[in-house]
C-alpha positions as CSV (number, residue, x, y, z in Angstrom):
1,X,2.1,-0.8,8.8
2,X,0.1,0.2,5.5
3,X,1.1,2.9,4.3
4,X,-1.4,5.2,2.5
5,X,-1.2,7.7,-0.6
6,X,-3.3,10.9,-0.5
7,X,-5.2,11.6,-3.9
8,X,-6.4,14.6,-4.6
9,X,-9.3,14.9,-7.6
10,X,-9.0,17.7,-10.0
11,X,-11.8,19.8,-8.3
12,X,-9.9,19.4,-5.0
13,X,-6.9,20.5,-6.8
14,X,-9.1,23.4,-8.6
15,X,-10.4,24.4,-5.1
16,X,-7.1,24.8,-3.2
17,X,-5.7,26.6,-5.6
18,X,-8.3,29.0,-5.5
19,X,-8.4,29.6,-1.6
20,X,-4.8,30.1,-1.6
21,X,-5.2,32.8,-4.4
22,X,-7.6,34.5,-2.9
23,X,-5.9,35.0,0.0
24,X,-2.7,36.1,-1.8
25,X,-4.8,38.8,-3.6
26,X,-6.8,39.7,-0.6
27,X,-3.9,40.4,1.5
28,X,-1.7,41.4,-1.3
29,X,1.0,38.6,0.2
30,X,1.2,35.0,0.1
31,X,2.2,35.0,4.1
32,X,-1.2,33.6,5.0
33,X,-1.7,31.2,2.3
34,X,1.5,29.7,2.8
35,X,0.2,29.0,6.4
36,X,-2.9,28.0,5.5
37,X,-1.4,25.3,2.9
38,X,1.3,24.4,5.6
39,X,-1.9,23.6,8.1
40,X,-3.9,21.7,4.8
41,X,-1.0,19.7,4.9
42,X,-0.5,18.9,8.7
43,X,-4.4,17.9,8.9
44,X,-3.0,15.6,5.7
45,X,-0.1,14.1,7.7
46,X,-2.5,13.6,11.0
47,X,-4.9,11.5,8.2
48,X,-2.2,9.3,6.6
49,X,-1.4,7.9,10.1
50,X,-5.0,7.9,11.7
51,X,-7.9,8.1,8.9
52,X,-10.3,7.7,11.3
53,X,-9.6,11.0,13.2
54,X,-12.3,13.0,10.3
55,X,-15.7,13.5,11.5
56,X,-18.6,11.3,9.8
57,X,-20.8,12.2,7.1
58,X,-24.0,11.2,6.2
59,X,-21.5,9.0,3.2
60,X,-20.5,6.1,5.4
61,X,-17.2,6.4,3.5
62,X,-16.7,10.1,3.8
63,X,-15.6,11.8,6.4
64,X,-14.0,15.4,7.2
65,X,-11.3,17.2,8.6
66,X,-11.7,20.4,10.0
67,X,-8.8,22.7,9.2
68,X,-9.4,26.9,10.2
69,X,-12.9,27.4,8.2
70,X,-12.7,24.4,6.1
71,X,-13.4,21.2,6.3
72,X,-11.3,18.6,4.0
73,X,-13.8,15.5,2.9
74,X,-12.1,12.2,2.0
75,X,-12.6,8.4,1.4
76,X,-10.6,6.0,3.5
């Protein structure tokens, strides 16, 4: 079995870092951002062992992963 490596790019990086803050200042907690990141990172595990699970994009390489109100694009 291949095994595959997740990369994030900066911007991605940038981005989740931002969602998860502004949850922790909206709620005045990080309870919801930790589940939020532990759900980010469940979709992640479901796309390291079937990459094809994502919806398509008009990209024929990109596809996304809906987690709550986001949707995770990535390149196979």
């Amino acid at each position: 079995m291949v095994k595959r490596k997740i990369i994030w790019s900066n911007k991605a990086k940038i981005k989740l870092f931002e969602i998860l803050e502004y949850y922790t200042e909206r709620n005045k907690s990080t309870a919801y951002s930790k589940k939020l990141y532990d759900k980010f990172s469940k979709g992640l595990v479901l796309l390291r062992e079937q990459p094809e699970i994502g919806i398509k994009t008009d990209f024929e390489e990109v596809r996304g992963l809906i987690v709550e109100d986001y949707i995770l694009f990535y390149e196979i």
